[in-house]
MIDREN-436336 format. One record per atom (N, C-alpha, C): residue number from 0; residue in one letter; atom name; x, y, z. Coordinates in pm, 1 decimal, m for minus. Layout:
+-----+------+------+----------+----------+----------+
:  nr : rest : atom :        u :        v :        w :
+-----+------+------+----------+----------+----------+
: NUM :    A :   CA :        X :        Y :        Z :
...
+-----+------+------+----------+----------+----------+
//
This chain:
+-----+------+------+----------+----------+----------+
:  nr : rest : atom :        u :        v :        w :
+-----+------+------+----------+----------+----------+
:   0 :    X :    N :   m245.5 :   1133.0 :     65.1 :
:   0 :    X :   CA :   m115.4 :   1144.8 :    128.0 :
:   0 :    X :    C :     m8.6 :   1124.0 :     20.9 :
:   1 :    X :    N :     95.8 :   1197.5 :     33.9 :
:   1 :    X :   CA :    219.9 :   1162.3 :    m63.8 :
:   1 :    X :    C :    337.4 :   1078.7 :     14.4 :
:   2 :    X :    N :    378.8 :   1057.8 :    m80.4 :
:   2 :    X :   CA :    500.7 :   1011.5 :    m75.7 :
:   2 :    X :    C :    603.3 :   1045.5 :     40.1 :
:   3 :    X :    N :    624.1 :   1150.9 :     67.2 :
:   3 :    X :   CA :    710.5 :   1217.1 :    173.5 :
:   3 :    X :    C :    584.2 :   1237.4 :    328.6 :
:   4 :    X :    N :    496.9 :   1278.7 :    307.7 :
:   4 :    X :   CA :    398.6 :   1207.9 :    422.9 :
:   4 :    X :    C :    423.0 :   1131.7 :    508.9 :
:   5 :    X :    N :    412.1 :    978.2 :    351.0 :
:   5 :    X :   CA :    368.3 :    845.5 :    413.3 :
:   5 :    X :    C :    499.6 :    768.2 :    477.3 :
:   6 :    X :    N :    610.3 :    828.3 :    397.4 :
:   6 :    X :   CA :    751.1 :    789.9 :    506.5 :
:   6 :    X :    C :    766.8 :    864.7 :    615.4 :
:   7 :    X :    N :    755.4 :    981.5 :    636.9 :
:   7 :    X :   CA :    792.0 :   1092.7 :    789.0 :
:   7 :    X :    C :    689.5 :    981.2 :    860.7 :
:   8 :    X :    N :    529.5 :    929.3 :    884.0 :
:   8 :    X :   CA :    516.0 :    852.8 :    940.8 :
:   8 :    X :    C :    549.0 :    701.2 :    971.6 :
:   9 :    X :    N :    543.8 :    691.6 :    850.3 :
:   9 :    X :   CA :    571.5 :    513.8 :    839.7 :
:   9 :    X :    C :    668.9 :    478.8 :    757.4 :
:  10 :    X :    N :    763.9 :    346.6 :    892.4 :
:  10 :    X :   CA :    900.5 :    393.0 :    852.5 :
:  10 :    X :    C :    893.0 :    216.5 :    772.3 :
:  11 :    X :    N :   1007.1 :    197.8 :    677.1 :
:  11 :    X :   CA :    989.4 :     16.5 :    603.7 :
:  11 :    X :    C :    960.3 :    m59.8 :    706.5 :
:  12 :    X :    N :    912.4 :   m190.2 :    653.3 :
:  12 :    X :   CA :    873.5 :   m284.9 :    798.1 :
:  12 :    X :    C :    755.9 :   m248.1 :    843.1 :
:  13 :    X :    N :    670.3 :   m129.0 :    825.8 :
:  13 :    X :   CA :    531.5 :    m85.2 :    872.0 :
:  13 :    X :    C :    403.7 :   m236.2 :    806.1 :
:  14 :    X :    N :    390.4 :   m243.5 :    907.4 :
:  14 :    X :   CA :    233.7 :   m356.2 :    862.0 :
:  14 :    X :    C :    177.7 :   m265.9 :    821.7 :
:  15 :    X :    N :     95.3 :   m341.0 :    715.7 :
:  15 :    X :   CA :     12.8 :   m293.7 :    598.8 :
:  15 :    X :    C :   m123.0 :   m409.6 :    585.7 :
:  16 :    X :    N :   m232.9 :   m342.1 :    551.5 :
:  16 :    X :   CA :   m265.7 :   m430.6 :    429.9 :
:  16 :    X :    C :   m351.7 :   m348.8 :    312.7 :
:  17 :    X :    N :   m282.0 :   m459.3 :    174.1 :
:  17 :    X :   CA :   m258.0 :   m438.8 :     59.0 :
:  17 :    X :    C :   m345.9 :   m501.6 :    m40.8 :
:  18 :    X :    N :   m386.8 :   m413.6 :    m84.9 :
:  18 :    X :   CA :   m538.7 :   m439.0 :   m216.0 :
:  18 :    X :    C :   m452.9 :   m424.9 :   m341.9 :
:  19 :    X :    N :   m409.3 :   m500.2 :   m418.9 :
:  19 :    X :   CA :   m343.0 :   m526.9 :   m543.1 :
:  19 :    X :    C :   m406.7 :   m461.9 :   m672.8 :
:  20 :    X :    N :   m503.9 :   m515.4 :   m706.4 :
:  20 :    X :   CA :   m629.6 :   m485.7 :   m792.9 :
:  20 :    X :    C :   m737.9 :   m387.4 :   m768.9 :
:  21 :    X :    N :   m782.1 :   m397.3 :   m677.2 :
:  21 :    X :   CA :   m906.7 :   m322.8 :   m615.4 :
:  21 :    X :    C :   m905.6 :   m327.2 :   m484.7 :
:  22 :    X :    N :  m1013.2 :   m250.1 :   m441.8 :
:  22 :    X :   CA :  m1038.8 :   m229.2 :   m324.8 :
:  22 :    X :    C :  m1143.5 :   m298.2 :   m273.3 :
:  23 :    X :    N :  m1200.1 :   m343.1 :   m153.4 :
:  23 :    X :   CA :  m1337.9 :   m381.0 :   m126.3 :
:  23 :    X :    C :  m1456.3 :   m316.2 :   m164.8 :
:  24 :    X :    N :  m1453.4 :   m189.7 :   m120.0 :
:  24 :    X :   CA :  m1550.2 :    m65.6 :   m191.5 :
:  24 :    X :    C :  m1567.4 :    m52.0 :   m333.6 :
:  25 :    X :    N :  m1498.0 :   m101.1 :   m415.2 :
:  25 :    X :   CA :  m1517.5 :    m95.8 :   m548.7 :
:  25 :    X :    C :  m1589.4 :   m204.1 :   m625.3 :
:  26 :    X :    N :  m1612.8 :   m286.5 :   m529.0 :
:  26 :    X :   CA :  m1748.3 :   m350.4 :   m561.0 :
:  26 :    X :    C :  m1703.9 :   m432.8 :   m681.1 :
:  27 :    X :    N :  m1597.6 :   m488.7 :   m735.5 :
:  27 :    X :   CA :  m1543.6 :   m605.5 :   m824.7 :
:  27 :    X :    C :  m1446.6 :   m694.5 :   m743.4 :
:  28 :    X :    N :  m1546.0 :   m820.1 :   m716.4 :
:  28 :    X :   CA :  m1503.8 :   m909.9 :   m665.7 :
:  28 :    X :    C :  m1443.4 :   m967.6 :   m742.5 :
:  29 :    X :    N :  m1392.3 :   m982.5 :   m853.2 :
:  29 :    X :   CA :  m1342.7 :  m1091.2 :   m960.0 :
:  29 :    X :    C :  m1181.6 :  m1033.7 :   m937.8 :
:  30 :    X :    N :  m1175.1 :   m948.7 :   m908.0 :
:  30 :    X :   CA :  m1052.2 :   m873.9 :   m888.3 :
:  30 :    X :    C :   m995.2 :   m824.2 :   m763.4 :
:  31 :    X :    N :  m1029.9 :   m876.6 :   m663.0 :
:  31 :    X :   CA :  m1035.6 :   m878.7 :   m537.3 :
:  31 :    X :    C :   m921.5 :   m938.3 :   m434.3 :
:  32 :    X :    N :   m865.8 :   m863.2 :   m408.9 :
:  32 :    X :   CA :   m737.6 :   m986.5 :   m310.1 :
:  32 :    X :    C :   m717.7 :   m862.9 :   m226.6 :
:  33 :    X :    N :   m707.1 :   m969.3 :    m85.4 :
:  33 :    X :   CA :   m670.5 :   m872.1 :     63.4 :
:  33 :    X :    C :   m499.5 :   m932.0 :    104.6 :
:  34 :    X :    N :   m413.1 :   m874.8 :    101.8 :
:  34 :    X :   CA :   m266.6 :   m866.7 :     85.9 :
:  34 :    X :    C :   m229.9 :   m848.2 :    219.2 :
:  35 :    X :    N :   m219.8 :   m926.4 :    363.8 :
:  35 :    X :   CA :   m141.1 :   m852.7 :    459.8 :
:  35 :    X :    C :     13.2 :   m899.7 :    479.0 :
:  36 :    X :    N :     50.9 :   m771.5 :    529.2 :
:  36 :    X :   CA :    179.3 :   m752.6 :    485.4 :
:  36 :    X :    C :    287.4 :   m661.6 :    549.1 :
:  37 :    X :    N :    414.0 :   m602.8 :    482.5 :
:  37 :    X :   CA :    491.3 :   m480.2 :    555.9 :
:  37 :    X :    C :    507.5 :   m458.5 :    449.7 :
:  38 :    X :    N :    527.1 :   m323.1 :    492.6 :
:  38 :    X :   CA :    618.0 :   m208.8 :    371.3 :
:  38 :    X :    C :    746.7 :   m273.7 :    361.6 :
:  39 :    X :    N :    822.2 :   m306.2 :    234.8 :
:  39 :    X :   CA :    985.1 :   m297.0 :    188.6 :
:  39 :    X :    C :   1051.8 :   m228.7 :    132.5 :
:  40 :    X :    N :    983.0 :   m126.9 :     91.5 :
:  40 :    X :   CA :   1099.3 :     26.6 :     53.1 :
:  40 :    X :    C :   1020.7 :    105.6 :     69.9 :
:  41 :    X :    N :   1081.6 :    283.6 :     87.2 :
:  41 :    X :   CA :    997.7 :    368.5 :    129.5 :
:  41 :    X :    C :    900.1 :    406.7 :     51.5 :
:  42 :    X :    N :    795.5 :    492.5 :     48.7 :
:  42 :    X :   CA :    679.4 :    525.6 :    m86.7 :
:  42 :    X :    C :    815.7 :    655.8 :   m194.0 :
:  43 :    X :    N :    743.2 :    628.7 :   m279.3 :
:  43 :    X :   CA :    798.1 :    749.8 :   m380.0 :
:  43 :    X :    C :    691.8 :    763.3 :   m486.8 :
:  44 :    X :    N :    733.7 :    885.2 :   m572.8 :
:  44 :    X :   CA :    625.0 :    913.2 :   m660.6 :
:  44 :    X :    C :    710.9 :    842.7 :   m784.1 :
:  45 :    X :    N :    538.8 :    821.3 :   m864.2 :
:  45 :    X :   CA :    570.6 :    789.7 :   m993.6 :
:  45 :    X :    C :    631.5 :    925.3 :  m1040.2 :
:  46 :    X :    N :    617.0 :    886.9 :  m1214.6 :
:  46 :    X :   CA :    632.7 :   1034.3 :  m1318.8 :
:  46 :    X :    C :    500.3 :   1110.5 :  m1317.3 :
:  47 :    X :    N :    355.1 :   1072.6 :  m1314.3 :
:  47 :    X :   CA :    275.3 :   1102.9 :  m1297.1 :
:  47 :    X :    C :    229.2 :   1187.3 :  m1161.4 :
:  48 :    X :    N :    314.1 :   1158.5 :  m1086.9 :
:  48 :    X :   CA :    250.7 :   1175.2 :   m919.7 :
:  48 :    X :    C :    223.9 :   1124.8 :   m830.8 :
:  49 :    X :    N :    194.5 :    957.1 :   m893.4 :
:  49 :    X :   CA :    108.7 :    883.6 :   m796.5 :
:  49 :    X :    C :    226.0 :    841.7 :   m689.5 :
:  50 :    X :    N :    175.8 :    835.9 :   m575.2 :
:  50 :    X :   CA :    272.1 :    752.4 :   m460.5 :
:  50 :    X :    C :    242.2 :    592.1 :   m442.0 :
:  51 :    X :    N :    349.8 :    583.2 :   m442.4 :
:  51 :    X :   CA :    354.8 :    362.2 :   m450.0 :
:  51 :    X :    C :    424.5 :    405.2 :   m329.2 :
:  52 :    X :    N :    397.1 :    225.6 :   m291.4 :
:  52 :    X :   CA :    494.0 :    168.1 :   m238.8 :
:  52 :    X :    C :    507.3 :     18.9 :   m278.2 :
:  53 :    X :    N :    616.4 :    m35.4 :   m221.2 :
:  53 :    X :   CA :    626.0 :   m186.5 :   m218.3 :
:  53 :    X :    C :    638.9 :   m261.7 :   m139.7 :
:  54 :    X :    N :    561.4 :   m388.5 :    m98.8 :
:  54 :    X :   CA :    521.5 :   m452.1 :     m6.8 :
:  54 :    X :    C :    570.9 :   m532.8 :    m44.8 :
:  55 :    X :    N :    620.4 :   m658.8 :    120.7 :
:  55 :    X :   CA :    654.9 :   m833.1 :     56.1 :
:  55 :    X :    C :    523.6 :   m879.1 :     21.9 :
:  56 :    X :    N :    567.0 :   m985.2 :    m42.9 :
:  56 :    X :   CA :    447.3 :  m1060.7 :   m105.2 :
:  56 :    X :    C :    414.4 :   m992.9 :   m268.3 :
:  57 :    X :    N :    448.4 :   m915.6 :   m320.0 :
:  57 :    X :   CA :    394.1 :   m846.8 :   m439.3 :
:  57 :    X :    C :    493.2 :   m803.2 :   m504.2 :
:  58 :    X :    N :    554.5 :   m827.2 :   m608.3 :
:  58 :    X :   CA :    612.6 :   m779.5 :   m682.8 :
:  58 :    X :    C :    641.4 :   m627.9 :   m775.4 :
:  59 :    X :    N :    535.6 :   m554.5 :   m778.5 :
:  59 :    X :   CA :    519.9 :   m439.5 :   m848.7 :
:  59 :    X :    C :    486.0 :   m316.3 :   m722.5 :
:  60 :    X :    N :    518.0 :   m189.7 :   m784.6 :
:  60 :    X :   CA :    474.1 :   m105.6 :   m680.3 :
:  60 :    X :    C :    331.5 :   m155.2 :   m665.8 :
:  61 :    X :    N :    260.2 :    m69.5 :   m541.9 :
:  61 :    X :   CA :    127.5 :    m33.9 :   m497.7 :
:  61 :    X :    C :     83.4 :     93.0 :   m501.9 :
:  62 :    X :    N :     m9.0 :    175.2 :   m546.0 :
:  62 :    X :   CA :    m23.9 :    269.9 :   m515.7 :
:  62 :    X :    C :   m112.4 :    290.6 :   m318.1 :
:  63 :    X :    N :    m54.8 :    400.5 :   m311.9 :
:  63 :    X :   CA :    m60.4 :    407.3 :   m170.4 :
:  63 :    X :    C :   m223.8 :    435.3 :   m161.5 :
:  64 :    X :    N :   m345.1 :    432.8 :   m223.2 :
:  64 :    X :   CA :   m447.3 :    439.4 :   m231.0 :
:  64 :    X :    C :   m488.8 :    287.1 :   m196.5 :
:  65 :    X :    N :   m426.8 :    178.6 :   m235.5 :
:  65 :    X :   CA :   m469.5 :     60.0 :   m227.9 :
:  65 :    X :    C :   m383.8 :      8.7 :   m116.9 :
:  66 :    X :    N :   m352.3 :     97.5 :     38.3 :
:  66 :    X :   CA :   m266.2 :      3.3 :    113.2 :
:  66 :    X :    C :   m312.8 :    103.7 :    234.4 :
:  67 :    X :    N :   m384.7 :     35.3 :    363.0 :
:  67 :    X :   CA :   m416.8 :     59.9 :    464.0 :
:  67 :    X :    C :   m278.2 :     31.0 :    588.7 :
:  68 :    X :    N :   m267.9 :    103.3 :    651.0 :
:  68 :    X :   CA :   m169.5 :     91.2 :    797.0 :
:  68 :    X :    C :   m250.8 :     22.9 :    880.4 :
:  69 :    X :    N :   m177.4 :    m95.0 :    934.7 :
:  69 :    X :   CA :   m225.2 :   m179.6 :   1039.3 :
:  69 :    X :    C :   m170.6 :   m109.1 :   1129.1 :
:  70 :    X :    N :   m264.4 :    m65.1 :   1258.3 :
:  70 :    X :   CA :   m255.7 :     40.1 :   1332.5 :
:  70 :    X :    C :   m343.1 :    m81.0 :   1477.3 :
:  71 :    X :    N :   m248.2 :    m26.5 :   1645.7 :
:  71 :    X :   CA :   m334.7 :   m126.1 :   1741.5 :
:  71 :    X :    C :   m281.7 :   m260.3 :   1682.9 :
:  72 :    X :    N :   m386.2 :   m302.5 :   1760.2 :
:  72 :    X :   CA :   m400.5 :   m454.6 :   1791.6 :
:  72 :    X :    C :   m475.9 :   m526.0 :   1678.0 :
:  73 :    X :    N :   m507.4 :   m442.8 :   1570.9 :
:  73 :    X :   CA :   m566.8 :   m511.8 :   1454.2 :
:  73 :    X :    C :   m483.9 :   m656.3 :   1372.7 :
+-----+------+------+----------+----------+----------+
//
């Protein structure tokens, strides 16, 4: 998903949760942190392409690969 996607659905304030380092699936626990959270500015692309966003709690973008929508009653 890009950048313009992930805002037409999800607007700032969207619960999230946010994998900093890695993911669970990637199988490095040493690097491992589960982040829940909201979106605080909309996604945009890097220079490269990649789509971030930024979440409270974290200081640096995220790439939107490492940030699940809390969706329901989850």
């Amino acid at each position: 998903m890009n950048a313009d996607e992930f805002n037409n659905l999800y607007p700032v304030g969207t619960p999230v949760v946010a994998y900093p380092l890695t993911r669970p699936e990637d199988e490095t626990p040493e690097f491992f942190e589960r982040l829940t959270t909201v979106t605080r500015t909309p996604a945009r692309e890097l220079g490269d392409g990649t789509p971030v966003i930024e979440v409270d709690g974290y200081a640096a973008g995220m790439p939107l690969a490492h940030v699940d929508v809390v969706t329901g009653g989850a």
